[in-house]
C-alpha positions in Angstrom: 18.9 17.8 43.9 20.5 14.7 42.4 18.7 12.3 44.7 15.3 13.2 43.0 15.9 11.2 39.8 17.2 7.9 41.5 14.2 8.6 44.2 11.6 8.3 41.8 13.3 5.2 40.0 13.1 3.5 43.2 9.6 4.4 43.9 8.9 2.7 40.3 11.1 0.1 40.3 9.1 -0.9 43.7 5.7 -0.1 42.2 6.2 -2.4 38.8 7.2 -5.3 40.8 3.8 -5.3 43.0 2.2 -4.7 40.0 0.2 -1.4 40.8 2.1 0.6 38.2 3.8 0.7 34.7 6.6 2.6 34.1 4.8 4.1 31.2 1.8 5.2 33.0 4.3 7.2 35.3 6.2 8.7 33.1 4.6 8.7 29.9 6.9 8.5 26.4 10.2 8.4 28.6 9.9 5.2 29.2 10.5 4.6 25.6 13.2 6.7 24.8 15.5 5.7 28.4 18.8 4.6 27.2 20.1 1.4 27.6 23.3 -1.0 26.5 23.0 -3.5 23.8 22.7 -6.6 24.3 26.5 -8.8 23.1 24.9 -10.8 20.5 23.4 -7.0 18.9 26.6 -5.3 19.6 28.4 -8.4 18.4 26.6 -8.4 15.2 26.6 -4.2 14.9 30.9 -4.8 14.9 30.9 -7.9 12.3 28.8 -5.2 9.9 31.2 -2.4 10.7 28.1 -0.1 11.4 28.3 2.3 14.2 25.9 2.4 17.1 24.6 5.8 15.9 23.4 3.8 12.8 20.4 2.1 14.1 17.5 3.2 16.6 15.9 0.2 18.2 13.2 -1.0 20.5 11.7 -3.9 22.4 8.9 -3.2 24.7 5.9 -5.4 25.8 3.3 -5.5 23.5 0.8 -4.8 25.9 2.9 -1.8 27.4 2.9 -3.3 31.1 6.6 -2.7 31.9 10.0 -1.3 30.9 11.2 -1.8 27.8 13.6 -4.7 27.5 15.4 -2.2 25.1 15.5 1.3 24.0 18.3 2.7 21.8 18.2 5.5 20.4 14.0 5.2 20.2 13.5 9.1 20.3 15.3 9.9 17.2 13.3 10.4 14.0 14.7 8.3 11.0 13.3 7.3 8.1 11.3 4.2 8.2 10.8 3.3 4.5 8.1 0.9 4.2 7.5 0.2 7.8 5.5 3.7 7.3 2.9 1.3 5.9 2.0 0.1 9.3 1.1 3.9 10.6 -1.2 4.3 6.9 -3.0 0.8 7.6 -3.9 0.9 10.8 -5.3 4.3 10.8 -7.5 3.0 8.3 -8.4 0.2 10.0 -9.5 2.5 13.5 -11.2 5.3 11.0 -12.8 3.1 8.4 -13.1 -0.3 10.1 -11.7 -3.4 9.2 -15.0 -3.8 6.4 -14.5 -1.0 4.6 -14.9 -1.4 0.8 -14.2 0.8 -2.1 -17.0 1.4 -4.9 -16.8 2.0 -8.5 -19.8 2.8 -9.7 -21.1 2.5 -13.1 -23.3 5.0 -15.3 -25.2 4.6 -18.4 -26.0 8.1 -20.2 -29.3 7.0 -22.8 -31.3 4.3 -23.9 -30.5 1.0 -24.2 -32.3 -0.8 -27.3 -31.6 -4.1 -29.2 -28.4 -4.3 -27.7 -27.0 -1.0 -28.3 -26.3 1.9 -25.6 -27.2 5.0 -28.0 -25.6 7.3 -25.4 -22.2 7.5 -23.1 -21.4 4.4 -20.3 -19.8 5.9 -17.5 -17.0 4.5 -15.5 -16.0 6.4 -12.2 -13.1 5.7 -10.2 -13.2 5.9 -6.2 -9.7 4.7 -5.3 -10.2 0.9 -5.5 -6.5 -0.6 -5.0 -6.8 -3.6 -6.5 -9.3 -3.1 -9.7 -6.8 -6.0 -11.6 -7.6 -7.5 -14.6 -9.9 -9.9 -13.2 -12.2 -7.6 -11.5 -12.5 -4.8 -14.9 -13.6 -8.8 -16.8 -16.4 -8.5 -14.1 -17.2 -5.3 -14.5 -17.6 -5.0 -17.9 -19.3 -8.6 -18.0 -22.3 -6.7 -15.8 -22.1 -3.5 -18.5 -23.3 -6.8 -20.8 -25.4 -8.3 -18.5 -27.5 -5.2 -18.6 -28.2 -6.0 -22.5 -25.2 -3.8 -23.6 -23.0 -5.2 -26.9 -22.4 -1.9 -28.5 -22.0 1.5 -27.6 -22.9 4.1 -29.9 -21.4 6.5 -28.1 -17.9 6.8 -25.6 -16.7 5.4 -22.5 -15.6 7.7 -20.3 -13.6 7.2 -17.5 -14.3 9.5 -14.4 -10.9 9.7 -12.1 -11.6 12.8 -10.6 -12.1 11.6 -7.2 -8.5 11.9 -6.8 -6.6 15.4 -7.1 -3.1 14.3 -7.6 -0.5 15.4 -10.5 0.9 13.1 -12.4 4.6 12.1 -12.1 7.2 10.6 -13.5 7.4 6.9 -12.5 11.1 6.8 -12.7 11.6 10.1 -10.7 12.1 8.2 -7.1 14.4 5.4 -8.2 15.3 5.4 -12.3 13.4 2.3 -12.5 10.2 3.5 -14.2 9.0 0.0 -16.0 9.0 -1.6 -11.9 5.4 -1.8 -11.4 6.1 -1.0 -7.4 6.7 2.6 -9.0 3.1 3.3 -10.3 1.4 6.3 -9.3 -1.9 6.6 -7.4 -4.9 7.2 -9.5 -9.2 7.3 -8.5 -9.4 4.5 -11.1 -6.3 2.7 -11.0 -6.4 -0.3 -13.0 -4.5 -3.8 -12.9 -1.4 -1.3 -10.9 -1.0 0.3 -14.2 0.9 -2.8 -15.7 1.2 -5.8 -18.1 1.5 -9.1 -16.7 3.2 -11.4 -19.8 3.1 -14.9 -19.4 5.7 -17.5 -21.4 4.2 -20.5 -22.1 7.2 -22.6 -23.7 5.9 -25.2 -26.2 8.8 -28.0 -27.2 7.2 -29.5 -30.1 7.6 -26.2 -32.5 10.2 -24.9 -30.4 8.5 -21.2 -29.3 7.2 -19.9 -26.1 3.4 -18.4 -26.6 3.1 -15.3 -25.0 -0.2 -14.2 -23.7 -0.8 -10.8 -21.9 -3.1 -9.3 -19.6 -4.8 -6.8 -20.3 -4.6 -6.8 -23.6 -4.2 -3.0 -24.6 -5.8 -1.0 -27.9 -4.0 0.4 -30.1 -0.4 -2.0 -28.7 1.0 -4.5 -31.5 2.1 -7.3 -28.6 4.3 -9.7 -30.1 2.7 -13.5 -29.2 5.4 -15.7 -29.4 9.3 -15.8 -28.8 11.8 -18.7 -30.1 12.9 -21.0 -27.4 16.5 -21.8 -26.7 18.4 -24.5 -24.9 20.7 -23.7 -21.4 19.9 -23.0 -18.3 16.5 -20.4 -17.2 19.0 -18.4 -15.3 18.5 -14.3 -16.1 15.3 -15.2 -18.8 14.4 -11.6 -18.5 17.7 -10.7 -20.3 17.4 -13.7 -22.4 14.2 -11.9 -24.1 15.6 -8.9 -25.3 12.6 -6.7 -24.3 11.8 -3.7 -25.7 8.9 -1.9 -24.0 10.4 1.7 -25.2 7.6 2.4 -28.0 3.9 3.1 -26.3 2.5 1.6 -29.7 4.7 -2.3 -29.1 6.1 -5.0 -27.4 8.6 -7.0 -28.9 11.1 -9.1 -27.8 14.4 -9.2 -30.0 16.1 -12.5 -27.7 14.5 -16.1 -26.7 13.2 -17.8 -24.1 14.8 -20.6 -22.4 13.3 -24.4 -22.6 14.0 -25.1 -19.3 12.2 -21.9 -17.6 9.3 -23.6 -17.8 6.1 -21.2 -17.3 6.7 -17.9 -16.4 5.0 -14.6 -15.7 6.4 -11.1 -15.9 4.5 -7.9 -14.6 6.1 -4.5 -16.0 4.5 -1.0 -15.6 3.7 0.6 -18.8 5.8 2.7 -20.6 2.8 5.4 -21.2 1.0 5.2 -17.7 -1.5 7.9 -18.9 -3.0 6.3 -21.5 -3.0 2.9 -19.8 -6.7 2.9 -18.7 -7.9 4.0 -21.8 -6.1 1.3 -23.9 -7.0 -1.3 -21.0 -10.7 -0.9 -21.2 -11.2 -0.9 -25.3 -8.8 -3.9 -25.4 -10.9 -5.9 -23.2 -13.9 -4.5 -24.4 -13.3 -6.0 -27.6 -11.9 -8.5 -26.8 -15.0 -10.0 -24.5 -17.1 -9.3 -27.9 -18.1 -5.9 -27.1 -18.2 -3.1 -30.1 -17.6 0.5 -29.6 -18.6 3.2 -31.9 -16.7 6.1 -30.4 -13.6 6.2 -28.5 -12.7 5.7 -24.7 -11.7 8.9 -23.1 -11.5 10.7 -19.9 -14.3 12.8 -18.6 -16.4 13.7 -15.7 -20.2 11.9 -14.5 -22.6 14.6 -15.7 -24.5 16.1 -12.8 -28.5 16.1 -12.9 -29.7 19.0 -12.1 -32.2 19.4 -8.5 -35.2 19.7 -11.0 -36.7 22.6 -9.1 -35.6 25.4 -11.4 -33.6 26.9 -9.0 -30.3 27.6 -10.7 -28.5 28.0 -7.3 -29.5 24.8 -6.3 -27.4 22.0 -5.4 -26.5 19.3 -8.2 -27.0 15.7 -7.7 -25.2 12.6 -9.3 -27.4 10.4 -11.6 -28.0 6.9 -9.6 -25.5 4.2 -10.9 -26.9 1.2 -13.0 -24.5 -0.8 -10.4 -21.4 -0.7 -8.6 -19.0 -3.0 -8.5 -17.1 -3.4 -5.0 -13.6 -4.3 -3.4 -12.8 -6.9 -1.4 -13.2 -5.7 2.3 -10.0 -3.4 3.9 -9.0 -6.1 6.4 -8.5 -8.0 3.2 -6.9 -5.5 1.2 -4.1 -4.4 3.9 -2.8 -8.2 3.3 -1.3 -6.8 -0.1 -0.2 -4.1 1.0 1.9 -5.1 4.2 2.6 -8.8 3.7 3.9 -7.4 -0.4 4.8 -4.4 0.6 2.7 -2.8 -2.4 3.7 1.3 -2.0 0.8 2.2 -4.9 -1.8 0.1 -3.2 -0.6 1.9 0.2 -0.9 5.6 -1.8 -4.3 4.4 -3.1 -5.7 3.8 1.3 -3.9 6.9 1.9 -5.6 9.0 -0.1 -9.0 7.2 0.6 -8.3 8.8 4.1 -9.6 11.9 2.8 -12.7 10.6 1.4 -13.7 8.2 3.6 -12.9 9.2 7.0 -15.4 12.0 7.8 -15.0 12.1 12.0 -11.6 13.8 11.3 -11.8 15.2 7.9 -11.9 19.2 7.3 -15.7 19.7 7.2 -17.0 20.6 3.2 -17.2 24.1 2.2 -20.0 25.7 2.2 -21.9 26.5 -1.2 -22.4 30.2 -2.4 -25.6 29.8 -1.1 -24.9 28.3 2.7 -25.5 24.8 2.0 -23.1 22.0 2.1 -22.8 19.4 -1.1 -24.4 16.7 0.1 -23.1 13.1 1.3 -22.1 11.7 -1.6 -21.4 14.4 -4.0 -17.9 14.9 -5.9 -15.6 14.9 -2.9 -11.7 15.0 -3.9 -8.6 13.4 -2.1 -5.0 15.1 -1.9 -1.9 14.4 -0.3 -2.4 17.3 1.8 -5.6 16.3 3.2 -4.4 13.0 4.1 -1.7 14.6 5.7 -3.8 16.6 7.8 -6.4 13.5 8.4 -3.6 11.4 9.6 -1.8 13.8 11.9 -4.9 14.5 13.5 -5.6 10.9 13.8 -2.5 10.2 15.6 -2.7 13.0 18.2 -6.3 12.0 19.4 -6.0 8.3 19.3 -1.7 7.9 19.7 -0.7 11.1 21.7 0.3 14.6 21.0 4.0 13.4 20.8 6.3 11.5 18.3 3.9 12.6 15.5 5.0 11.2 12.2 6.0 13.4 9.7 3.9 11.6 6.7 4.4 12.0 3.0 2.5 9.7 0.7 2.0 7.1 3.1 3.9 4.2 1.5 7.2 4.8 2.8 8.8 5.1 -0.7 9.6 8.8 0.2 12.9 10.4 1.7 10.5 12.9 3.5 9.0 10.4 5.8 10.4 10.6 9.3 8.9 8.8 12.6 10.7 7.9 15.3 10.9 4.4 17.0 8.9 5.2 20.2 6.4 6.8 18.4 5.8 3.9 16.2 6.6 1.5 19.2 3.1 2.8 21.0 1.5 2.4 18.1 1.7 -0.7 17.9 1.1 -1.0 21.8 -2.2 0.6 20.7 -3.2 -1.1 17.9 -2.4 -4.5 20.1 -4.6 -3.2 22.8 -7.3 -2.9 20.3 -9.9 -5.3 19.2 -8.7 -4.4 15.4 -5.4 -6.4 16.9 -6.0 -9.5 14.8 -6.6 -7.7 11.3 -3.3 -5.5 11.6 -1.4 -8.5 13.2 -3.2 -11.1 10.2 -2.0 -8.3 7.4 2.3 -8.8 8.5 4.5 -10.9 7.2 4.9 -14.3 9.2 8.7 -14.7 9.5 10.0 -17.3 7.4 6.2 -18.1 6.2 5.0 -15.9 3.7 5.2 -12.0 2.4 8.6 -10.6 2.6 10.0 -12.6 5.5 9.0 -15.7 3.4 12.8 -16.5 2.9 13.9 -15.2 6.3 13.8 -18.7 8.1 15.9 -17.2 11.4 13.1 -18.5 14.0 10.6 -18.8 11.4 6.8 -18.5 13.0 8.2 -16.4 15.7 7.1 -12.7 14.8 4.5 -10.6 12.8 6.8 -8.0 11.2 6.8 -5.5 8.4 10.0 -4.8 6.7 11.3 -1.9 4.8 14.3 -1.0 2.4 15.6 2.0 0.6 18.9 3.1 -0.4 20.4 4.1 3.1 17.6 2.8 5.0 16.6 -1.0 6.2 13.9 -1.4 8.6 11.7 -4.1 10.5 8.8 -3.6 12.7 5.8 -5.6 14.2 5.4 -8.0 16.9 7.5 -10.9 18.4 6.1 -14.1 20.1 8.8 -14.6 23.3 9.6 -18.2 24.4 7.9 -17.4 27.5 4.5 -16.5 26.5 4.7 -12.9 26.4 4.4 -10.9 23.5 6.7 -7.7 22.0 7.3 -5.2 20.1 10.0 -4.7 18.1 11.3 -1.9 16.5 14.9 -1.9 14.5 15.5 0.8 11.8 18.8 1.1 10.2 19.9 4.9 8.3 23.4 4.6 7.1 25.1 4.3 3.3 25.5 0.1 4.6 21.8 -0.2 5.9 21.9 -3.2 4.3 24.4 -4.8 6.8 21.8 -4.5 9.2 20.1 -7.4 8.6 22.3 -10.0 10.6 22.3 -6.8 13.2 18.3 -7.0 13.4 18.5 -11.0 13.0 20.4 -10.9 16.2 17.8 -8.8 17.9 15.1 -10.9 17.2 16.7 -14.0 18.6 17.4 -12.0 21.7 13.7 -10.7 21.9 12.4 -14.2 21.3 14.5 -16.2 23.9 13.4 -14.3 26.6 13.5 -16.8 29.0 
C-alpha cells in the first residue's frame, strides 16, 4: 500500500499548480510539519555556530497559506518561544477585545468636598492599565484638583483588587530584581513599578543634578553627584549606586563629564510599597496636602437601597475615569520593546474583558448574577483557560500553546512552530492584519531589530531571548511580492549562536526570486 502516499502527493502537487487547491486545505496541519532539507546558506551557517540540526525548529510558509511551505524543520516540535509568546497574548486580544480597547481607572471621592478640602476618603481603583507612567498619575491627580480638591482630610486608598495575583519575588526568574523588565503584574500598576533618574551634568560647578521620577514619600533621593573627567563608558558603575535601603538612594561614585544627559530606569527595591510612596510624593509635590496616609483598600459598595439584605451591591459612580491609550496602541510597547510586565498586565485583562469566552459569573446565594460591572477578578488561571479556548475556536483544536503568564519570560511556556506559524496565517487573513503587523519590530528600523541592519525594511518580526532559548517570528516581505512567514526558534545551551543561523534564513526567505 506504499503507492497511496506518493498517489495523493501527485494528485496535490497537480491540484496546486492549477490553482484549485492548497496543500493545507487537503491535508490540514501536515502541511506544516512535512520535513524538508535546509537550505546551504542555513546549514552553512547552523555548522559555523557548531549547533546541531536538532537545535532549531523553523518555518517559512506563505503568509496567506496558499501553498507549501518553502520550509518546514522540525515545525511540530514544541519548544519554548520566550518572548515570541507575546505575539499569541497580543493578538488574541486584539480578535477578543478589538484593536480600541482601552483600560479604565476610575476615580472615587467618599464625602463632601468644601473650601478646598475632601472631608472624607478619595478612591483610586486599579483595572490593569499597562502603562499608568508617571505622566498619566500627573493627569490624574491634576483632575482630583480640578474637582476643587487641595486637601484631604481623610486617606487615599488605592483599590488593586481587580487583579488576584500573589506577589513574587522580582528576582526569582533571573537574579536581576532592580531590572525593571522583572516587575510584577498589578490592577494598578504604576510608572512599571520603577524610578527613572536622570543626570543632568552641569560643568560650571562641576556636579550632575539628578532629578527623579516619581518622586517617592518617605525616600531621601540624593540630588546631585560630582562629575569626573574620562570617558562615559560603564557610567552606571561610575555612580556607585546603592538602591539596597527602601528608605534611600545614594550614589557613593561620579558621573562622567562627557556622558552628557542620561536617564536610568531601575525597579524598586520595595515593589510593595511603591504605589503608596508614588502617589503621596506626587501628591505633594503638585501642592496637594494630605491629612491621613495613603493605603491600600477596597471601593466601598453602596448598598441596592431596597432594604433587602440579600440584594445585590452596586459600586458608587466614579467622579471620573481616566483612560488608556487605545490596545492597537498599547501592543506597540509591548512587541516592538518587548515589555513582559506590560504583556502580563493584557494577559490578565483577558479575564476581565473578554466575556464571549470567559467562564460565565457565579451565581449569587440568591440566583442572580453580579451585575456587569461589579468587582470581577483576573488570575493566571483564567487567562489560561480564556486563551486556550480562544485558540481552539478561532486557530484549531491542534498545536495549542501551552501558556503561562503570557509574556514569554517563563520556562513553562511551550508552542510549537506550526502552531504559531497559522497563527500568524490567521491573523494576516484578518482585517486586524495591520495593527498586529504595525505593533513588530521593523528590521533594522526600530524596536528590537533597530540594530539588526541584515536587509533592514524587509520583515515585521518579534524576537525573543532567554538563557537556552533565541527566537524570531513575524512576517517577511520576499523580493518577488509575496509575503511570509517565518518562524526560527533556537533551544540549546549556545541559542545565542543562532542568530547568524536565523540571519541566513531571512536572506533566503527574502530573495525568493
Amino acid at each position: 500500500m506504499t503507492w497511496m502516499p506518493f498517489s495523493l502527493r501527485s494528485v496535490r502537487h497537480v491540484l496546486a499548480k492549477l490553482g484549485l487547491f492548497s496543500l493545507g486545505a487537503l491535508c490540514g496541519s501536515c502541511g506544516l510539519a512535512a520535513a524538508q532539507s535546509l537550505p546551504p546558506a542555513v546549514e552553512a551557517a547552523l555548522q559555523r555556530a557548531n549547533l546541531p540540526r536538532d537545535a532549531v525548529t523553523l518555518l517559512v510558509v506563505d503568509a496567506e497559506g496558499r501553498q507549501a511551505p518553502r520550509l518546514s524543520h522540525r515545525a511540530n516540535v514544541p519548544v519554548n518561544p520566550a518572548s515570541v509568546m507575546k505575539l499569541v497574548t497580543t493578538y488574541a486580544a486584539l480578535d477578543l477585545l478589538g484593536p480600541a480597547y482601552s483600560w479604565r481607572t476610575p476615580v472615587y471621592i467618599e464625602g463632601a468636598v468644601r473650601d478646598g478640602t475632601l472631608y472624607g476618603n478619595l478612591y483610586i481603583r486599579g483595572l490593569g492599565d499597562p502603562k499608568l507612567v508617571t505622566e498619566r498619575l500627573w493627569l490624574l491627580l491634576r483632575r482630583v484638583q480640578g474637582l476643587g480638591v487641595r486637601q484631604i482630610a481623610g486617606d487615599i486608598v488605592l483599590d488593586r483588587s481587580a487583579f488576584d495575583v500573589a506577589d513574587t519575588n522580582p528576582g526569582s526568574f533571573d537574579g536581576e530584581p532592580l531590572r525593571p523588565y522583572n516587575a510584577s503584574p498589578d490592577a494598578l500598576l504604576l510608572n512599571f513599578k520603577s524610578v527613572s533618574m536622570t543626570f543632568v551634568p552641569d560643568r560650571g560647578i562641576r556636579t550632575a543634578q539628578v532629578h527623579f521620577e516619581p518622586p517617592l514619600a518617605g525616600v531621601e533621593m540624593q540630588a546631585s553627584v560630582p562629575l569626573s573627567n574620562g570617558e562615559c563608558g560603564d557610567y552606571r558603575a561610575a555612580l556607585k549606586a546603592d538602591f539596597a535601603d527602601p528608605a534611600r538612594i545614594r550614589f557613593a561614585g561620579t558621573y562622567p563629564a562627557s556622558c552628557a544627559e542620561k536617564t536610568w530606569s531601575i525597579a524598586y527595591v520595595e515593589p510593595k510599597s511603591f504605589g503608596l510612596r508614588a502617589i503621596e510624593g506626587l501628591w505633594r509635590e503638585m501642592g496637594g496636602q494630605l491629612s491621613g496616609k495613603v493605603r491600600e483598600g477596597r471601593v466601598p459598595t453602596l448598598g441596592s437601597g431596597n432594604g433587602n439584605a440579600a440584594g445585590p451591591d452596586l459600586q458608587p459612580e466614579p467622579v471620573f475615569e481616566l483612560s488608556s491609550a487605545p490596545l492597537a496602541e498599547i501592543i506597540r510597547d509591548i512587541n516592538k520593546y518587548s515589555n513582559n510586565v506590560m504583556a502580563q498586565q493584557l494577559f490578565l485583562t483577558l479575564s476581565l474583558g473578554a466575556p464571549a469566552l470567559s467562564p460565565a459569573p457565579a451565581p449569587s446565594p440568591n440566583g442572580q448574577r453580579p451585575a456587569a460591572g461589579g468587582n470581577p477578578r483576573a488570575t493566571d488561571e483564567a487567562s489560561r483557560a480564556v486563551l486556550r479556548r480562544w485558540w481552539q475556536e478561532r486557530i484549531g483544536q491542534e498545536d495549542v500553546p501551552v501558556v503561562d503568564n503570557g509574556s514569554g519570560l517563563s520556562r513553562r511556556t511551550l508552542i510549537t512552530a506550526q502552531g504559531l506559524g497559522r497563527m500568524l496565517q490567521t491573523a494576516y487573513r484578518s482585517p486586524l492584519m495591520p495593527d498586529l503587523m504595525a505593533s513588530l519590530p521593523f528590521n533594522g528600523v526600530d524596536g528590537t531589530l533597530r540594530n539588526r541592519r541584515t536587509l533592514a525594511g524587509s520583515a515585521h518580526l518579534k524576537t525573543g531571548s532567554l538563557r537556552d532559548v533565541t527566537a524570531l517570528a513575524g512576517y517577511v516581505h520576499g523580493a518577488s511580492g509575496r509575503r511570509y512567514v517565518l518562524v526560527a526558534i533556537a533551544n540549546h545551551p549556545s541559542a545565542d549562536a543562532a542568530r547568524p543561523v536565523f540571519d541566513a534564513l531571512l536572506e533566503w526567505t527574502v530573495r525568493d526570486r
